[in-house]
N, CA, C and O atoms as a MOPAC input file, in Angstrom:
PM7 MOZYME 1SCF
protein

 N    204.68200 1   139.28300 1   114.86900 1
 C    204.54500 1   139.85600 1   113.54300 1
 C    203.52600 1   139.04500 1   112.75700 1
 O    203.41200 1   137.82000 1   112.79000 1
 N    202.75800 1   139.95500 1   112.00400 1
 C    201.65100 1   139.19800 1   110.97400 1
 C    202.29800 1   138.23600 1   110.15800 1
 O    203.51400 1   138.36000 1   110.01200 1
 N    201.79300 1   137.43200 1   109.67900 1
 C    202.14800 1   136.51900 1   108.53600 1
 C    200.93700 1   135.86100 1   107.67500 1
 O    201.09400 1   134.87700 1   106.95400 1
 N    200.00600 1   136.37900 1   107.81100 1
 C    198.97800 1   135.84000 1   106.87500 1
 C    199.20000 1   136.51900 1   105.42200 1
 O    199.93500 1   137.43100 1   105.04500 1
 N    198.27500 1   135.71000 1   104.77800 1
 C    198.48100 1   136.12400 1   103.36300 1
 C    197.38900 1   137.57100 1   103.00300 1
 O    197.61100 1   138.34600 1   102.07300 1
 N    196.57400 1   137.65500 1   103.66700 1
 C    195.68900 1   138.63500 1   103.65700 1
 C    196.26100 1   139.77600 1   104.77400 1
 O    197.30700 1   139.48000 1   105.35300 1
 N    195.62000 1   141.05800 1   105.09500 1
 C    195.63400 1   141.94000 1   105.86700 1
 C    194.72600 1   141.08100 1   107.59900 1
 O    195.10000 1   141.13100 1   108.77000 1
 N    193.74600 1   140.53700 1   107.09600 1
 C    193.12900 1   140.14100 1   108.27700 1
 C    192.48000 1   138.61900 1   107.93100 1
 O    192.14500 1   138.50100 1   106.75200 1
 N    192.26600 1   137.49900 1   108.74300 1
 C    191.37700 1   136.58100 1   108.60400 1
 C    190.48900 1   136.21800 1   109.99800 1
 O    190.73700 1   136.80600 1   111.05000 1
 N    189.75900 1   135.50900 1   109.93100 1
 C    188.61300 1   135.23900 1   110.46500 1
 C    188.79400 1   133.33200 1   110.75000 1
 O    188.54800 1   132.45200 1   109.92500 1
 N    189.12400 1   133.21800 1   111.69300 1
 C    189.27800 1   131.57200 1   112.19400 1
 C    188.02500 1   131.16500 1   113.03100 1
 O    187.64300 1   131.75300 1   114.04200 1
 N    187.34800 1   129.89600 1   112.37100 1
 C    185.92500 1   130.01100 1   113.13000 1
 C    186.12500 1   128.66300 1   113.79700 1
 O    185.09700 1   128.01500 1   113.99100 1
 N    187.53300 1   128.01700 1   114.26200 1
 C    187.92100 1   127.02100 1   114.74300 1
 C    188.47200 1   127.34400 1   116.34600 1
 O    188.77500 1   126.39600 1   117.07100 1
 N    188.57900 1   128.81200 1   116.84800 1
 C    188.87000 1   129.47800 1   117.96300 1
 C    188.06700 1   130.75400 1   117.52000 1
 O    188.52000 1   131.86000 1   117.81400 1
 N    187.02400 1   130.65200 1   116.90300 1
 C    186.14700 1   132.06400 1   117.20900 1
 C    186.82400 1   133.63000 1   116.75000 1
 O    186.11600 1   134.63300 1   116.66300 1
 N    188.13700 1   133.62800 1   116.51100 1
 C    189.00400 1   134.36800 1   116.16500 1
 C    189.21800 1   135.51300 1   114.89100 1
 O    189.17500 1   135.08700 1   113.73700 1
 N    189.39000 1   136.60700 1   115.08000 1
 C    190.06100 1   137.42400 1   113.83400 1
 C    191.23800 1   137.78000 1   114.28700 1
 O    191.64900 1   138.23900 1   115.35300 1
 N    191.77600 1   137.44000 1   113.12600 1
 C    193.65200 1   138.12500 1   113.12100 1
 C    193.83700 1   139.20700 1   112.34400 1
 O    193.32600 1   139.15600 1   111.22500 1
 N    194.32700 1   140.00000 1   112.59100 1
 C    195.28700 1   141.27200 1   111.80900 1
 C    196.27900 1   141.87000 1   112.09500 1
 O    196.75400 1   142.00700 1   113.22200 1
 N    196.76600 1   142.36700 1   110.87500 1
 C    198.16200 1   142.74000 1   111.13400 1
 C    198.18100 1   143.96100 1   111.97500 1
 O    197.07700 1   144.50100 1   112.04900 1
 N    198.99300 1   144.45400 1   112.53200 1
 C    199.36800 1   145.44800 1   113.33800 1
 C    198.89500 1   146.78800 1   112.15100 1
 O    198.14700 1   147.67400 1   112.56300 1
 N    199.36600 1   146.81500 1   110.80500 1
 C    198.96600 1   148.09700 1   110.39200 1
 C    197.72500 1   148.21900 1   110.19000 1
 O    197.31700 1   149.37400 1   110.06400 1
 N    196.83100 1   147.20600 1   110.10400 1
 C    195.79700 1   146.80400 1   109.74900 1
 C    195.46600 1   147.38100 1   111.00800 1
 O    195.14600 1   148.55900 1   110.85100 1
 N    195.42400 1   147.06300 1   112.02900 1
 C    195.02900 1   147.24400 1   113.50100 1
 C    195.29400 1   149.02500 1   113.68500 1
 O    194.30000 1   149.60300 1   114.12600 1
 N    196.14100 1   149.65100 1   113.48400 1
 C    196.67600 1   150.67800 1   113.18700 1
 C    195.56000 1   151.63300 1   112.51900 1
 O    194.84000 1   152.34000 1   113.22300 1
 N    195.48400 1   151.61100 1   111.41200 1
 C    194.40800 1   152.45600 1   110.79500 1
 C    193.32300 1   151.98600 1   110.99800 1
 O    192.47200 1   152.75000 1   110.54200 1
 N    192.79600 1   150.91800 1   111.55200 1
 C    191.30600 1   150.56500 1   111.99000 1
 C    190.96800 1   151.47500 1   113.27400 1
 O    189.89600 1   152.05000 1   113.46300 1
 N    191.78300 1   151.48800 1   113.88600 1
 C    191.99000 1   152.61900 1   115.17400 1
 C    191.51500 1   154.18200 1   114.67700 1
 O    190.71600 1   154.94800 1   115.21700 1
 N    192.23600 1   154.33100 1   113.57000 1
 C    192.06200 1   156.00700 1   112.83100 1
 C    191.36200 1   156.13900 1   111.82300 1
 O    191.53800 1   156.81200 1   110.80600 1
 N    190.33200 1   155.28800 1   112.21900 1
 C    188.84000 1   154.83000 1   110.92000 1
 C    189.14700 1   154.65000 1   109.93000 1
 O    188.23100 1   154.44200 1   109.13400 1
 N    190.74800 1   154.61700 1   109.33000 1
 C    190.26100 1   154.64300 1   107.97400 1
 C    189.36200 1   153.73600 1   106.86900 1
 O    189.41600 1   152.54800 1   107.18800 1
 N    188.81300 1   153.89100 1   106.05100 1
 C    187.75700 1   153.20700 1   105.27600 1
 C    188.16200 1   151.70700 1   104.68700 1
 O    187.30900 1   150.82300 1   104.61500 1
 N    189.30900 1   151.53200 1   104.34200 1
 C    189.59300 1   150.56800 1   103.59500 1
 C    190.08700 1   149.83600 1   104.71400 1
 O    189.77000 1   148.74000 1   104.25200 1
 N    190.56300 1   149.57500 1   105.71800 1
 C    190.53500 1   149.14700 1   107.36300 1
 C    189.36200 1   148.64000 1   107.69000 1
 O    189.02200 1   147.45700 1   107.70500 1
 N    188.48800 1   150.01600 1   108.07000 1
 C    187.36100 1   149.21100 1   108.13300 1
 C    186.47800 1   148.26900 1   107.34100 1
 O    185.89800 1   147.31400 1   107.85700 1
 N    186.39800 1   148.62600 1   105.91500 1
 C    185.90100 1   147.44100 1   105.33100 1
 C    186.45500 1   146.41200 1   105.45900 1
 O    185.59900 1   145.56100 1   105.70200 1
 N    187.90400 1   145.78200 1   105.42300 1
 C    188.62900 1   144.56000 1   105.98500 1
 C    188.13900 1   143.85800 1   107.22500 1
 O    188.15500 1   142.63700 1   107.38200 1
 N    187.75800 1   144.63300 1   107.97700 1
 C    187.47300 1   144.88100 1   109.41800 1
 C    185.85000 1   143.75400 1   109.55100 1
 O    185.56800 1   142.75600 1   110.21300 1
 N    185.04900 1   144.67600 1   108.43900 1
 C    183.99800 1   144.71000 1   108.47700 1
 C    183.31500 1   143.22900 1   107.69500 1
 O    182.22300 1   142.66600 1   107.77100 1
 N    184.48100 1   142.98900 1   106.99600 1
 C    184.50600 1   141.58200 1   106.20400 1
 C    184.71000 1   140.16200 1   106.98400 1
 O    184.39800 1   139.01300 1   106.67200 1
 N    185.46400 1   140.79700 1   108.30300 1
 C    185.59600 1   139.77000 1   109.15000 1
 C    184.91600 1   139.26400 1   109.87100 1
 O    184.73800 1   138.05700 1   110.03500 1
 N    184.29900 1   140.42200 1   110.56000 1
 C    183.05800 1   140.38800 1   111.47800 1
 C    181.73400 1   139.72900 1   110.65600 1
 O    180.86500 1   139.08200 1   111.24000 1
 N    181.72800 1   139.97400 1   109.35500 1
 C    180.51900 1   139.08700 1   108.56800 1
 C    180.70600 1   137.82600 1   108.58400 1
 O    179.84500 1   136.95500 1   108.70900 1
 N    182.14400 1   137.66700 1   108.42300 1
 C    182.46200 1   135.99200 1   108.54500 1
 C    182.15800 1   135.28900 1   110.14000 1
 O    181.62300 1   134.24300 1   110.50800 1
 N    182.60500 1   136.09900 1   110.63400 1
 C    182.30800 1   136.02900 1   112.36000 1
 C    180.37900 1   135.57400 1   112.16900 1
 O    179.90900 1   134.48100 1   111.85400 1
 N    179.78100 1   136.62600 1   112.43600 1
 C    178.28100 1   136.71600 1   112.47200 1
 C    177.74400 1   135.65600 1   111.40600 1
 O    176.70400 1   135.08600 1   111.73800 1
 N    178.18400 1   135.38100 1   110.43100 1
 C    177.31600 1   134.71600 1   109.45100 1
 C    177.75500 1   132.94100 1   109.68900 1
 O    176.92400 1   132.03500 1   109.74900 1
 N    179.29300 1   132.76800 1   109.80100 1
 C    179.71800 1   131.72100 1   109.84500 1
 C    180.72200 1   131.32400 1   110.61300 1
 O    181.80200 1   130.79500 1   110.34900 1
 N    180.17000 1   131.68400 1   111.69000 1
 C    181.04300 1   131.06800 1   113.17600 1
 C    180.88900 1   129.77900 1   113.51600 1
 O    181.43600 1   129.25200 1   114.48500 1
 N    179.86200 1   129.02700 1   112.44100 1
 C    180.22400 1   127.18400 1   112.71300 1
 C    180.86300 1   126.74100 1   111.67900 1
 O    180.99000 1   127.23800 1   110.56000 1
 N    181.16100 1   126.00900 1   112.01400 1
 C    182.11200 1   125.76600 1   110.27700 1
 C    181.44400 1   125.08100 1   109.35300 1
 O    181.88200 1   125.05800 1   108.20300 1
 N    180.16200 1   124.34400 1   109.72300 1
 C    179.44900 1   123.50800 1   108.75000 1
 C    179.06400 1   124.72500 1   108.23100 1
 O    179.26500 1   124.49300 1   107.03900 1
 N    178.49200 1   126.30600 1   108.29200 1
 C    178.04300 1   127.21400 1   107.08000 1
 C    179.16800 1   127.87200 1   106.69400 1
 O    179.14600 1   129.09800 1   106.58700 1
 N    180.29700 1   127.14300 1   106.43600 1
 C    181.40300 1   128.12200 1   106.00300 1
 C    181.64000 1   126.57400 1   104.46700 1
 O    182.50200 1   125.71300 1   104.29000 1
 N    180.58700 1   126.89000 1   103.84900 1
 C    180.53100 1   125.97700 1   103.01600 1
 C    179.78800 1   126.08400 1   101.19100 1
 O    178.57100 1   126.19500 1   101.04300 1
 N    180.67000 1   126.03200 1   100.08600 1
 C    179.84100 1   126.10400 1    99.22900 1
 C    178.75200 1   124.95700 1    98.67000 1
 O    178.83300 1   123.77300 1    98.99700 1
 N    177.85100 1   125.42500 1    97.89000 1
 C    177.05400 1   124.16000 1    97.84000 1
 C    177.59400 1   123.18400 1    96.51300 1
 O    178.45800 1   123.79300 1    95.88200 1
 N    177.42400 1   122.41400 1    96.19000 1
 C    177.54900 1   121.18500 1    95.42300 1
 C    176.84200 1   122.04500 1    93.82800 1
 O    175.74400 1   122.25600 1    93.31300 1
 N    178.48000 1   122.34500 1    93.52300 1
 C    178.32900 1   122.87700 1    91.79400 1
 C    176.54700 1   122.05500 1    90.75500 1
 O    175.48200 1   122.28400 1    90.18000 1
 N    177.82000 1   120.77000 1    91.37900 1
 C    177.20500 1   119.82500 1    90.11700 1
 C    175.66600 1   119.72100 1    90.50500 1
 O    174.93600 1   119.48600 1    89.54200 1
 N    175.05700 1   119.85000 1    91.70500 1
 C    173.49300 1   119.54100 1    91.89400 1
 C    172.77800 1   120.70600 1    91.75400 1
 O    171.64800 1   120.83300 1    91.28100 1
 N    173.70800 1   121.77300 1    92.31600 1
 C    172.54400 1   123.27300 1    92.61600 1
 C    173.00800 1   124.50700 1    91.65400 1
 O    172.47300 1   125.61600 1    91.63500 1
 N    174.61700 1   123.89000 1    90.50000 1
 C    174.84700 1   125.15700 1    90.04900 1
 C    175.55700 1   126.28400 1    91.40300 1
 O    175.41800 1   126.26100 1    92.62600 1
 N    176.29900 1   127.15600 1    90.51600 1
 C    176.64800 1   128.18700 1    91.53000 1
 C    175.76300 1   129.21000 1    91.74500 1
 O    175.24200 1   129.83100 1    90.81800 1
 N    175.50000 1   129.48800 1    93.21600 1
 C    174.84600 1   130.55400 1    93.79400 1
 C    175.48900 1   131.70600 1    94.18200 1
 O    175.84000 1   131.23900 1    95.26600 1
 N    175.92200 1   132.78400 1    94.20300 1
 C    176.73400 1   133.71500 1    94.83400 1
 C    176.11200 1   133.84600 1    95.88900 1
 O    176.88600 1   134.22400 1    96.76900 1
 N    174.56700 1   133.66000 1    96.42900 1
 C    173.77800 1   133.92700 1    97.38000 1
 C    174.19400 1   133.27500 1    99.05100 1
 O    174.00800 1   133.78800 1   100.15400 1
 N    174.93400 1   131.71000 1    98.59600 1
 C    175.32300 1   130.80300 1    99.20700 1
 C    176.91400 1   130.66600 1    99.59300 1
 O    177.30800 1   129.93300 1   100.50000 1
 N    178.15700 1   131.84500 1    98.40400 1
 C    179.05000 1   132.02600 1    99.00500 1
 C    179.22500 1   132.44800 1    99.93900 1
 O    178.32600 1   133.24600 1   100.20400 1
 N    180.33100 1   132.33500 1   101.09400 1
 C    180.21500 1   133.07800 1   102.19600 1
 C    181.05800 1   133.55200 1   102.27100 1
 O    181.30900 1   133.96500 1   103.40300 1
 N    182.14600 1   133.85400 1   101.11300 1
 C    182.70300 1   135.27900 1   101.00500 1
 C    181.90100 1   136.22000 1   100.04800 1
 O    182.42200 1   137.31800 1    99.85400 1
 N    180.75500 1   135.97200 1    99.44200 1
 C    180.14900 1   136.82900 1    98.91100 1
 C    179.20500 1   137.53000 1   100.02100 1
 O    178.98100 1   138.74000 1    99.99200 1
 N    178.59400 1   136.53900 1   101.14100 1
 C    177.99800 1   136.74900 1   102.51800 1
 C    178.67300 1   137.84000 1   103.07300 1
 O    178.37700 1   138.99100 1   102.75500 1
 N    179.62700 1   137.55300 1   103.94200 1
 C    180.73000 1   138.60800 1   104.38100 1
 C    180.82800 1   139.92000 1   103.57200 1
 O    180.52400 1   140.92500 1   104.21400 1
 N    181.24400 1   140.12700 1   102.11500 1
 C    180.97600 1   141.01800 1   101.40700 1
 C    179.84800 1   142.02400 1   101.68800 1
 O    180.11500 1   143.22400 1   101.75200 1
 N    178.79100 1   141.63900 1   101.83000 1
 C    177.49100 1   141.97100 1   101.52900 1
 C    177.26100 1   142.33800 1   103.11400 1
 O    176.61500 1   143.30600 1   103.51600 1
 N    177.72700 1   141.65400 1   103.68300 1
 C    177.47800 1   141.90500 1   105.24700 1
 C    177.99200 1   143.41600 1   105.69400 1
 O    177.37700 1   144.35500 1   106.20100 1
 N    179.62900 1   143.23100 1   105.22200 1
 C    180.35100 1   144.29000 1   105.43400 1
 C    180.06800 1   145.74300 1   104.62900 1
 O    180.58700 1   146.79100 1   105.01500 1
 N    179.20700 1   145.67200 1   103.49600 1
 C    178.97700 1   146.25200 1   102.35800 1
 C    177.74600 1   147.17600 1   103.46600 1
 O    177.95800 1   148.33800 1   103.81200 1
 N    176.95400 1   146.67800 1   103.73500 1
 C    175.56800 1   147.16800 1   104.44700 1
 C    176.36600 1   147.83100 1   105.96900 1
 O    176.01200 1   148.86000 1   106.54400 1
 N    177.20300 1   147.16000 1   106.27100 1
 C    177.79000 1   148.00000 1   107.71200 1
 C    178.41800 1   149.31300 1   107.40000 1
 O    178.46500 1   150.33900 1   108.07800 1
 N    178.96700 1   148.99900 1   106.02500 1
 C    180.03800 1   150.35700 1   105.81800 1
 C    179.17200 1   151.16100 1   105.30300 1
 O    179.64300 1   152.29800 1   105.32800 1
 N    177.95100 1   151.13500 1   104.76400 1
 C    177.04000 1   152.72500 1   104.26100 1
 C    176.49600 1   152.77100 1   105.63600 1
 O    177.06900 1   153.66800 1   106.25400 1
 N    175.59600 1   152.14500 1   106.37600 1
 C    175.25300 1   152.45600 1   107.98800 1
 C    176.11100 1   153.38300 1   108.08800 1
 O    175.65900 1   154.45500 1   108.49100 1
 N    177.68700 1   153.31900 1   107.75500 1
 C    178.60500 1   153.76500 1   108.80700 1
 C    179.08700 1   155.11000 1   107.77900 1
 O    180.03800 1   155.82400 1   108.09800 1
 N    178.45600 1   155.28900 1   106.78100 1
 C    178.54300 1   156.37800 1   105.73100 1
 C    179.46600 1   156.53000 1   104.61600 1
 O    179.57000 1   157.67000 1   104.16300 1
 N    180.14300 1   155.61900 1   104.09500 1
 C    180.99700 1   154.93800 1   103.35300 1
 C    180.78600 1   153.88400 1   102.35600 1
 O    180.22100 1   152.84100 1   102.68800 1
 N    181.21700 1   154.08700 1   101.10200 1
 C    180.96700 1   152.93000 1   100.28100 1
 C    182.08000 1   151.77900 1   100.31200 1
 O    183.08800 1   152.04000 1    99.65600 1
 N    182.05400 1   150.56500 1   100.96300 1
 C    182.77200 1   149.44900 1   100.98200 1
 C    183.37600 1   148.90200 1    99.55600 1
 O    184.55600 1   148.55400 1    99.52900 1
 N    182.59000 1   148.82800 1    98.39800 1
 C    183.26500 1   148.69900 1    96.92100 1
 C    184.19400 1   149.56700 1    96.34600 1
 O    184.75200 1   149.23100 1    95.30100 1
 N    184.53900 1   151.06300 1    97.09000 1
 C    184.97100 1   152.17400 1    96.40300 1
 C    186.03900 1   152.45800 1    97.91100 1
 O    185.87700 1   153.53000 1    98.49400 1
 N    186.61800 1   151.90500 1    98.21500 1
 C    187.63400 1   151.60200 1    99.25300 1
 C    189.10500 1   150.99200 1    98.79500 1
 O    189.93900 1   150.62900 1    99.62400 1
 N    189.36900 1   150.90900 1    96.95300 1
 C    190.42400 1   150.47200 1    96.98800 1
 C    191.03300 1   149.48400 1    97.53500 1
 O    192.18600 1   149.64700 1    97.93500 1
 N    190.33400 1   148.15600 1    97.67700 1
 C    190.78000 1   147.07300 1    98.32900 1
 C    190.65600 1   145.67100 1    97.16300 1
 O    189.72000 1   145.45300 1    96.39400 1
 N    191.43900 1   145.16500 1    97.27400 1
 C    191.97900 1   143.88900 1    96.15900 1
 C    191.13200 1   142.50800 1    96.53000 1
 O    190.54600 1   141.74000 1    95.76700 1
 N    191.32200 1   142.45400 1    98.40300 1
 C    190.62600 1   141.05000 1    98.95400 1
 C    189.90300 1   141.35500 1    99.27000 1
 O    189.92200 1   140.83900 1   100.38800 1
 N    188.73900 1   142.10600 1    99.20800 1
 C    187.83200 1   142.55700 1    99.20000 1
 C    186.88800 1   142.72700 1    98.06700 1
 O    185.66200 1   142.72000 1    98.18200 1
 N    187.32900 1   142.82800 1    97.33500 1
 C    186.53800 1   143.43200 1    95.55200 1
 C    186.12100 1   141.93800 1    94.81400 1
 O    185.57300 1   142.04000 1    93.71600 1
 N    186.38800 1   140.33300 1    95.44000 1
 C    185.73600 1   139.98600 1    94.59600 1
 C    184.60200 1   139.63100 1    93.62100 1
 O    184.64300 1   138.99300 1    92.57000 1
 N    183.50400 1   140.26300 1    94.30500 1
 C    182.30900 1   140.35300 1    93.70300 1
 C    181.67400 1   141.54700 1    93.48900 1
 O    180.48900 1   141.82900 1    93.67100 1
 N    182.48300 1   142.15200 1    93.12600 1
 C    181.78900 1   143.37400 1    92.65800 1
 C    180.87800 1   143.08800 1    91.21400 1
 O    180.24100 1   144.00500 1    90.69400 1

């Protein structure tokens, strides 16, 4: 049984995504808000599968970048997969997903 705090995460310490069974469930039967979860993971996967870029930069020297988050990365990753895929990723009704809108 799932137990994460999210629907799905992304472990770049075993290369890994986890999800829950319902999660797994409607990713199977496309639904949209699945796949964007889905699609958020795989950005984390592709963008930051070492763990040294799973990193923000230093407030105090560079200021915040959203450019340099890498859940804003993932976002943006997954954002560009889900119109490819004919779907808007922001308009999917999703909570862990929406923070940078």
């Amino acid at each position: 049984e799932w137990r994460g705090i999210s629907n799905a995460s992304y472990d770049p310490k075993d290369l890994s995504i986890k999800m829950s069974e319902n999660l797994y469930q409607n990713l199977m039967q496309g639904k949209p808000l699945s796949v964007s979860v889905f699609a958020h993971e795989l950005g984390q996967y592709f963008l930051h599968h070492d763990l040294s870029t799973m990193h923000f930069a230093n407030i105090e020297v560079y200021g915040y970048c959203r450019e340099i988050d890498p859940e804003w990365q993932a976002d943006t990753f997954a954002a560009v997969l889900c119109s490819i895929m004919g779907f808007d990723f922001y308009n999917c009704d999703s909570e862990q997903l929406s923070l940078f809108k």
